[in-house]
C-alpha positions in Angstrom: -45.5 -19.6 -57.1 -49.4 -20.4 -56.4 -51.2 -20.1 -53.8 -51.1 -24.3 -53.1 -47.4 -24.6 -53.1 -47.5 -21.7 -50.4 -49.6 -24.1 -48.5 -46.6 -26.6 -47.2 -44.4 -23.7 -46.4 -47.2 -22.1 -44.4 -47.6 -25.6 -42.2 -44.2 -25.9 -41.8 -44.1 -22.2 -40.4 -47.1 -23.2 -37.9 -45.2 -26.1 -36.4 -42.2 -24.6 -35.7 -43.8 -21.8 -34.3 -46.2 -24.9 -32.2 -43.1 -26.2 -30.9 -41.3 -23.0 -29.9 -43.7 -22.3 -27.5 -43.5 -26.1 -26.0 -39.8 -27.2 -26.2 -38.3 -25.7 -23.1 -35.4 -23.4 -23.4 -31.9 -23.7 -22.2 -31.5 -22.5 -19.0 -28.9 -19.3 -18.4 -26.0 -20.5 -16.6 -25.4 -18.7 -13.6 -22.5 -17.1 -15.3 -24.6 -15.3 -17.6 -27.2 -13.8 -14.9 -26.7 -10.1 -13.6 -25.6 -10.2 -9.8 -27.3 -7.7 -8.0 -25.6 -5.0 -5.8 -27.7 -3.9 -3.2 -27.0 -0.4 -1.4 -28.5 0.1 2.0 -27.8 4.5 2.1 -29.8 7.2 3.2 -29.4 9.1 0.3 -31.4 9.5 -2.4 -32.1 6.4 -4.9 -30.7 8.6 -8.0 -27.8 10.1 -6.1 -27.0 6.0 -4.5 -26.8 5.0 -8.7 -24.8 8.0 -9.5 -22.7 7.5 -6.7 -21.8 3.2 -6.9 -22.9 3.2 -11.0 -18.4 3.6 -11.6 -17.9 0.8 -9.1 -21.1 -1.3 -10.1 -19.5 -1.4 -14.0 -16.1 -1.9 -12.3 -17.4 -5.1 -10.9 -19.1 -6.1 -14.3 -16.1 -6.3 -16.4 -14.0 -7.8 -13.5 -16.5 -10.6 -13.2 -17.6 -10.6 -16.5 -20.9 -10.7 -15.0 -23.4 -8.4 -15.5 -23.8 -6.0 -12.2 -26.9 -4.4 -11.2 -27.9 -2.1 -8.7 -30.4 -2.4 -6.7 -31.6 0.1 -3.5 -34.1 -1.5 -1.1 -34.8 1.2 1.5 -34.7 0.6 4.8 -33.6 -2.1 6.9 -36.8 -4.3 6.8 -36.6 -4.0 3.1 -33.1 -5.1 2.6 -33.8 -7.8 4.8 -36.9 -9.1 2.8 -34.8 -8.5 -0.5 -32.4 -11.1 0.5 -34.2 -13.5 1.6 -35.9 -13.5 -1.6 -33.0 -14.1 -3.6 -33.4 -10.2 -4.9 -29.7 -9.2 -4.3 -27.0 -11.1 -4.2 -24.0 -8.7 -2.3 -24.4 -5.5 -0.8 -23.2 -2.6 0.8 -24.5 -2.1 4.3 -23.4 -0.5 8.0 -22.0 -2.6 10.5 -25.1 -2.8 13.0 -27.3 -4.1 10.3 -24.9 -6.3 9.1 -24.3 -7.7 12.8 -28.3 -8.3 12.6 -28.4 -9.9 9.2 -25.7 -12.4 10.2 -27.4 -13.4 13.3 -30.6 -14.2 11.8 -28.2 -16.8 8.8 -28.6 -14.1 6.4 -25.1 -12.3 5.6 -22.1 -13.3 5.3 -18.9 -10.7 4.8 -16.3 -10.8 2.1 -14.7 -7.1 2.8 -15.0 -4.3 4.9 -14.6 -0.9 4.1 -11.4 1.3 5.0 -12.2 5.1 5.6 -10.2 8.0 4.1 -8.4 8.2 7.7 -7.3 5.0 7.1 -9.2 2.7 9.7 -11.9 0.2 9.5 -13.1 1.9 12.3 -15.0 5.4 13.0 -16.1 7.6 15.8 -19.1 9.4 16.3 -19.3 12.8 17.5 -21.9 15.2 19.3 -22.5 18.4 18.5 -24.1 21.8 19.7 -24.0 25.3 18.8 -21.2 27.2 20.6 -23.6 29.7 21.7 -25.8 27.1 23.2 -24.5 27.0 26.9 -24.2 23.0 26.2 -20.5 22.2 27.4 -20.5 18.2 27.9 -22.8 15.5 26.6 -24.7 15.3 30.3 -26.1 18.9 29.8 -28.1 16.9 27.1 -30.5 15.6 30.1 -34.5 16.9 28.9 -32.6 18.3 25.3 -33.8 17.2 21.7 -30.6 15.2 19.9 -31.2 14.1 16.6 -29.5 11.3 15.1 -29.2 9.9 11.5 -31.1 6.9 11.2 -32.2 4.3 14.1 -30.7 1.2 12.3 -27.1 3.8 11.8 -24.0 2.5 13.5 -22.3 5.7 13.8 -25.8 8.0 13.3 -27.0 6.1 16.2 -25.7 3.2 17.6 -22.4 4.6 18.7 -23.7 7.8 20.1 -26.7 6.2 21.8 -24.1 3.6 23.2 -22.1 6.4 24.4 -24.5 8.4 25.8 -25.6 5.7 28.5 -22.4 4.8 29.6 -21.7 8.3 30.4 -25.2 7.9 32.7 -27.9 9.6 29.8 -30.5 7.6 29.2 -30.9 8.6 25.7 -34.6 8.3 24.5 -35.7 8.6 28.2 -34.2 11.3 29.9 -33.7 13.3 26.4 -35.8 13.2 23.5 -34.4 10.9 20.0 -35.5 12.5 16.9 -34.1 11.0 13.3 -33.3 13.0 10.3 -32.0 11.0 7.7 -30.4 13.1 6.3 -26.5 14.9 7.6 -27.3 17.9 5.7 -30.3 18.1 8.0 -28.6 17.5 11.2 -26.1 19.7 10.9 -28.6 22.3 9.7 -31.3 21.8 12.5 -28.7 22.4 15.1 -27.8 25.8 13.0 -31.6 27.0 13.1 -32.5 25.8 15.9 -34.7 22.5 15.7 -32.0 20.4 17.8 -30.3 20.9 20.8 -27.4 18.6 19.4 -26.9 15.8 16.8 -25.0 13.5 16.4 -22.9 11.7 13.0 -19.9 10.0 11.6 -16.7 12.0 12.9 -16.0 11.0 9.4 -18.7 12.3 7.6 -18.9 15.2 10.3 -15.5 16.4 8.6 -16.5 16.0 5.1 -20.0 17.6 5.8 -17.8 20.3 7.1 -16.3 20.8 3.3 -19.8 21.9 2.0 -22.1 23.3 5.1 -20.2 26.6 6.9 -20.1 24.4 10.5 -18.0 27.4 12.1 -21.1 28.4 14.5 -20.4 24.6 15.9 -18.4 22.8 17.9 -18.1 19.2 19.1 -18.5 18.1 22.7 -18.7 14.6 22.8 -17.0 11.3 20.6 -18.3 8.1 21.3 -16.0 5.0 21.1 -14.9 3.1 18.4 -17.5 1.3 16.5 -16.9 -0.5 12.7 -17.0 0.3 9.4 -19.5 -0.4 6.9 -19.4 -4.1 5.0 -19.7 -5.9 2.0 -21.7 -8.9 2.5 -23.3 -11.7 0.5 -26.8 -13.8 1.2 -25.8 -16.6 3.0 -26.8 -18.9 -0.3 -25.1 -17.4 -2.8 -22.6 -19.4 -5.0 -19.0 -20.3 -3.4 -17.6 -19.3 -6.6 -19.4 -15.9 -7.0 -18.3 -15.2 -3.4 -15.2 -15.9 -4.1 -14.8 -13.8 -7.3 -16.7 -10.8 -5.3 -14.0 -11.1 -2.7 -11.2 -11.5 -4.9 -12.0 -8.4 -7.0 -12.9 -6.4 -4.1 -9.3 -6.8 -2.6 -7.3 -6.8 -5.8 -9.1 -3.0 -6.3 -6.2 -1.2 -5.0 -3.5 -2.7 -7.0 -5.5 -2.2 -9.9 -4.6 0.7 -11.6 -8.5 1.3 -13.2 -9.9 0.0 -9.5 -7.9 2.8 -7.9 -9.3 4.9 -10.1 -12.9 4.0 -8.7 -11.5 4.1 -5.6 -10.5 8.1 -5.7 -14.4 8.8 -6.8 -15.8 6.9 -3.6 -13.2 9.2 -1.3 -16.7 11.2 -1.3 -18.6 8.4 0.2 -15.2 8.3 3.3 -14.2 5.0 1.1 -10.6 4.8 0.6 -10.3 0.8 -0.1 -11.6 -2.2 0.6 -10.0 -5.1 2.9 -10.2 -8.3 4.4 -13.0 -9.1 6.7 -12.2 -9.2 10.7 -15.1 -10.8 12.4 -13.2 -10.0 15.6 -14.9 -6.6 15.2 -19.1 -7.7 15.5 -17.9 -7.4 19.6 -17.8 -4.0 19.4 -21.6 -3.7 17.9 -22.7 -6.4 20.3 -21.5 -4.8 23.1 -22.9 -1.3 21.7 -26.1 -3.0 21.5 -25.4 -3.9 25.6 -25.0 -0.5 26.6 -27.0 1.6 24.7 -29.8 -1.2 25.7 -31.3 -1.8 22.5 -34.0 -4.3 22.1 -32.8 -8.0 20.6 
């Protein structure tokens, strides 16, 4: 062929490739975009994907939607995230959840049961036994450390508890915050705390790989809830719907129990049906432990 009659072809070629760029696309429908799983954790970001990656694909091929995790740290991050549109539902503790939903954030689809079989925890103080410490008021001009400060049962509980029993927490004793159980536990062990303070939950299963014998427990706060599943307050009814639906179903689900029996390591054991009834308890933690609004 000569060179001319490559000349038609070749301007052919350069309009298509004119319009391509001008002609708008289809939009995805919003069945075809990823929904985004945030996790709000203390852990890790590589340990949090190892960890929720099984439950993350669950939730793809339930939904046949694509499922993507996302890990904004901290509280003011998670916070910003959302309101950006960057994730869609997420896994979070009650006292930030209780925030969220009062600023029109959050909304809850499920709540998480714990391997004891409540949507409810305690959250215990502890001491080493050689310590002299024998009740929660000896704590008066100690060091306690807690979890996290945004932590329902690292330190909303605790604190809560503390200043009922008369302990001004943070006043008459001195906060620090670890972020870490393995570090709690082990700053009580060598020294750095007088006490900490944890999950009764987590307390138990921390006991399964740190040797916790030189310890002992002198304090449980009250009840205070479980951590939640919630969605941004804008997200599609019919995405929320599915996200609750599957959540529930998880149990009966042969594959989903499956999932379930990996998470026994994060205290999950299922989730269930949201009971608003229990944000009293974090607002009347909030009361006592006089947090700031």
């Amino acid at each position: 062929m000569s060179r001319e009659n490559n000349i038609p072809v070749y301007k052919a070629f350069i309009i298509l490739l004119f319009l391509s760029t001008i002609i708008p696309k289809p939009a995805y429908t919003e069945e075809a975009k990823a929904v985004r799983f945030g996790v709000l954790s203390i852990a890790q970001p590589s340990r949090i994907y190892e960890k929720w990656q099984p439950f993350a694909d669950y939730m793809s091929k339930q939904t046949g939607r694509p499922v993507e995790i996302v890990v904004p740290r901290g509280f003011a991050k998670m916070k910003n995230t959302i309101a950006e549109g960057g994730v869609d539902f997420f896994y979070i503790n009650s006292h930030v959840f209780y925030l969220l939903k009062k600023e029109g954030r959050a909304s809850a689809v499920a709540q998480m049961k714990n391997i004891s079989g409540k949507i409810t925890s305690v959250s215990e103080i502890f001491v080493k036994k050689e310590s002299g410490i024998k009740n929660a008021l000896d704590l008066k001009g100690k060091k306690i450390a807690f979890v996290s400060p945004m932590g329902a049962g690292g330190y909303l509980a605790p604190r809560a508890y503390l200043y009922q029993i008369g302990l001004k927490s943070g006043v008459e004793s001195e906060e620090v915050f670890t972020k870490n159980l393995s570090n709690s536990i082990h700053g009580v062990l060598l020294g750095d705390y007088d006490a900490a303070s944890m999950c009764g939950v987590n307390y138990k299963l921390m006991s399964k790989k740190i040797e916790t014998g030189e310890l002992e427990v002198i304090a449980v706060s009250d009840e205070y809830p479980e951590n939640v599943i919630g969605v941004r307050s804008n997200l599609s009814v019919d995405i929320i719907s599915q996200i609750r639906n599957k959540l529930l179903a998880m149990k009966q689900d042969p594959e989903g129990q499956a999932i379930l029996e990996q998470m026994k390591s994060m205290k999950i054991s299922e989730f269930v049906g949201y009971d608003s009834s229990v944000e009293k308890i974090t607002e009347s933690m909030l009361v006592s432990g006089q947090f700031k609004p």
